[in-house]
Structure formats: C-alpha cells, structure tokens
N, C-alpha and C positions, 0 to 999 in steps of 0.2 A: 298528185302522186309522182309525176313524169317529175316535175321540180325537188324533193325529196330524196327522187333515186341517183338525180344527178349529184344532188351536194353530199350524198353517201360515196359516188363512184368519184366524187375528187373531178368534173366536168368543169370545164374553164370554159371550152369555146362552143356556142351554139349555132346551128346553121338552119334556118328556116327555106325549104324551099318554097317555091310561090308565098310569097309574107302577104300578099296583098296589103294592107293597111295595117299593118304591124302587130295587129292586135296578140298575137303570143309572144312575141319579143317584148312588147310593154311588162308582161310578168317573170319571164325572165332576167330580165336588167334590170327588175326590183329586187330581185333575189341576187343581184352583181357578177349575171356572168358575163361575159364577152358575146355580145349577140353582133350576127349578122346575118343581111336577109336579100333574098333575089328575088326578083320579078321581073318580065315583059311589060309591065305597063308599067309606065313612066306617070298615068295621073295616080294610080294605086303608089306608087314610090315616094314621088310627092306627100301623099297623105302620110306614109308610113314614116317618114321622116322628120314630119310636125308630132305623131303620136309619141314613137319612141326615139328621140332625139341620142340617145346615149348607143343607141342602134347604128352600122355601117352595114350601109344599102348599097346594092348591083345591079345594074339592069342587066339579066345574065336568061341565059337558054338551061333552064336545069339540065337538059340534057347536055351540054358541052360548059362544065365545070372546070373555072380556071381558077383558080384557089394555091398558094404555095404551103398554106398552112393545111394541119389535116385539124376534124373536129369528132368527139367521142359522140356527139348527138347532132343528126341530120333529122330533121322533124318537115315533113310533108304534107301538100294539099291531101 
C-alpha cells in the first residue's frame, strides 16, 4: 500500500529511520526509488549494505538529522 501511494504521490527519495538490515529499503529500490537508511549500529549497517546494495547508508542519531536533501516519505522503527 505505502509503495502504491508513493508512486501515485510522484515519491523519488525514501528515508528509512533505524533501517536495521535493510529489509524495507530492499522493496523499495525494486520499485526505483532513491532509498536511504540510518542506523547506530554499524554490524546492522553492514548487513543492510550486502541486502540493499542500490541503498546509501548513515550511521546517524535519528534524532540529530543531517540531510541537505528533504524527502516526501520518512518511514520509522
């Protein structure tokens, strides 16, 4: 549904916060959007990296977002 509503609303860039191992960004970047994902843990990062390779990953504080781009869909733990 959430993939759907995006490619109705014209969604290019997706921001997963906590991606842990990537696994929604893998369904996203089948459907070509522009995914990328943060997390604090760097073995989670790792994995999320081997999953969705087409993905760009952050080790980032969801709470202190450094981003120059904005994004129409912020998707959270």
């Amino acid at each position: 549904f959430i993939i759907q509503q995006c490619k109705k609303e014209k969604v290019k860039r997706v921001l997963d916060l906590g991606c842990g191992v990537g696994r929604n960004l893998i369904e996203f970047a089948k459907h070509k959007f522009e995914v990328y994902g943060i997390d604090l843990s760097e073995k989670l990062l790792e994995i999320a990296k081997k999953n969705a390779s087409k993905a760009k990953f952050f080790k980032m504080d969801m709470r202190k977002l450094e981003f120059p781009d904005e994004f129409f869909l912020i998707k959270g733990v």
